[in-house]
C-alpha positions, -999 to 999 in steps of 0.1 A, spaced: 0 0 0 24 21 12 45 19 -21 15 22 -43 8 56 -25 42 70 -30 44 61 -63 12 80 -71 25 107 -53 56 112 -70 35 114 -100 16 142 -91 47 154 -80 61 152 -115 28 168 -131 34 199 -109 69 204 -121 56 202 -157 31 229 -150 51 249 -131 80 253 -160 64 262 -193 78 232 -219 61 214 -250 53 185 -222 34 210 -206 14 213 -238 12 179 -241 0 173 -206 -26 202 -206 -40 189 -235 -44 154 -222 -61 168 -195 -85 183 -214 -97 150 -225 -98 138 -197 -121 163 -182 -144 156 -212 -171 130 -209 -177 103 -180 -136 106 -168 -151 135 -143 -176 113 -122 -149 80 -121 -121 103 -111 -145 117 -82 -152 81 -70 -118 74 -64 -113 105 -47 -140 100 -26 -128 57 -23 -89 71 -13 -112 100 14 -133 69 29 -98 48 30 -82 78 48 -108 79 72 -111 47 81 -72 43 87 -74 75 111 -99 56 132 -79 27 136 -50 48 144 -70 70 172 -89 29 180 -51 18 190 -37 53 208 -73 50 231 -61 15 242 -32 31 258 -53 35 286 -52 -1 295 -14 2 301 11 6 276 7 -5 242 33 -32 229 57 -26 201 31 -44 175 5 -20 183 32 9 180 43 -7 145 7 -11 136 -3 27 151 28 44 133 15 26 97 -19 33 99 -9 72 108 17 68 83 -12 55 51 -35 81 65 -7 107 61 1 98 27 -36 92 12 -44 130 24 -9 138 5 -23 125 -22 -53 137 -25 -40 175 -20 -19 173 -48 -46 157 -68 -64 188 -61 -36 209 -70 -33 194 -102 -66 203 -112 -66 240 -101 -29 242 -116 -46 235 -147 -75 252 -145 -55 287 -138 -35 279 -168 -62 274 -188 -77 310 -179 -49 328 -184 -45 310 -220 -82 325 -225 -69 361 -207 -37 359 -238 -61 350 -264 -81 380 -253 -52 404 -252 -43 398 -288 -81 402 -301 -76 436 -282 -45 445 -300 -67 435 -335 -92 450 -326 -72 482 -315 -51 478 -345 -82 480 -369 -97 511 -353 -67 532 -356 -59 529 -390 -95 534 -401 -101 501 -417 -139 496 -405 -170 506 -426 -190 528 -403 -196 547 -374 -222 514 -361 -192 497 -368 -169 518 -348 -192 518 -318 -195 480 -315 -159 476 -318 -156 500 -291 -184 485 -271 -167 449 -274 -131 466 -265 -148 485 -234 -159 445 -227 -130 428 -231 -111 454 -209 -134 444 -180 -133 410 -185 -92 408 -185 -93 436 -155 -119 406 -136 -93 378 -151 -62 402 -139 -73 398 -101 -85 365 -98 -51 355 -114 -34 371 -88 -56 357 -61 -53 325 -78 -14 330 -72 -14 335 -41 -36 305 -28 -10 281 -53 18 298 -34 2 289 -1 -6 252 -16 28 248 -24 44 257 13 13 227 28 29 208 2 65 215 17 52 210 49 33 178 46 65 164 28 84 167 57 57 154 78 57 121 53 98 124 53 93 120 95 67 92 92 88 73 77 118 74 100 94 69 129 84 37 114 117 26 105 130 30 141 101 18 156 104 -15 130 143 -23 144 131 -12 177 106 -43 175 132 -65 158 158 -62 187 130 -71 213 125 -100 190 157 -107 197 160 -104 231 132 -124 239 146 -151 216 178 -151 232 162 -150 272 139 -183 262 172 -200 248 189 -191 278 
């Protein structure tokens, strides 16, 4: 499970990076995207979200199930093992399912400000064909000016959710920072926790030879 989860997660890991640097892959990847988006891809992409979200759940309660035995007396180093993996699965499923969501805002904002571009340059046309007088009429002139007036609001309204936008990926990416390091400490813990359990093993098997 575990290496089915980071797998998936340096995946995402890797769509980021395309997004984030502006290469033909990006194309590529945006594009594929696009398809995906179309159809019934939506509605079986949700379902797993929502299958990992259950799973994640789930994990968490038998994490907090084992820490609440504790009040019996101390828990034994298989229920530590077993308490540091379920916190550990949990840990990574939410990791995964944040950058999933990343993903798809990532390419969402990059798909608006593709629109925002392709707006610019009809303004430029537009602009271009006003000044040097190439339009047929004064009805002409008007609506050209009305859609110009339009398309300035509209890239003025694109303009500040962009930078909103911005900021909130900016804030996404320091979680994402942060909940690698988390995943980075998991992963020791349970790593001295599993030679911790294999030296007791060993102990024990050398008091009942003794």
């Amino acid at each position: 499970m575990i290496e089915i989860l980071l797998s998936v997660i340096f995946f995402e890991m890797g769509l980021i990076l395309i997004f984030v640097f502006k290469t033909p892959l990006r194309k590529l990847v945006i594009m594929g995207l696009d398809r995906v988006k179309r159809g019934q891809a939506p509605l079986v992409i949700k379902a797993v979200g929502s299958t990992i979200f259950v799973l994640m759940l789930s994990t968490l309660y038998s994490f907090f199930q084992i820490r609440n035995d504790e009040g019996a007396g101390e828990l034994t180093p298989t229920d530590q093992i077993l308490a540091a993996r379920h916190l550990l699965d949990a840990s990574l499923m939410g990791f995964s399912l944040f950058l999933a969501l990343m993903i798809d805002r990532l390419h969402h904002y990059i798909r608006e400000l593709r629109i925002r571009r392709k707006n610019m340059e009809a303004i430029k046309k537009q602009n271009r064909i006003i000044e040097n007088g190439k339009t047929g009429s004064q009805d002409e002139l008007k609506a050209l000016a009305g859609q110009v007036t339009t398309l300035k609001e509209r890239v003025t309204h694109l303009e500040s959710d962009l930078d909103e936008k911005t900021k909130e990926a900016s804030t996404a990416e320091a979680n994402v920072d942060a909940l690698k390091k988390q995943s980075e400490g998991f992963l020791f813990e349970y790593d001295r926790l599993l030679e911790e359990n294999q030296n007791l093993r060993a102990q024990l098997q050398s008091s009942d030879r003794r």
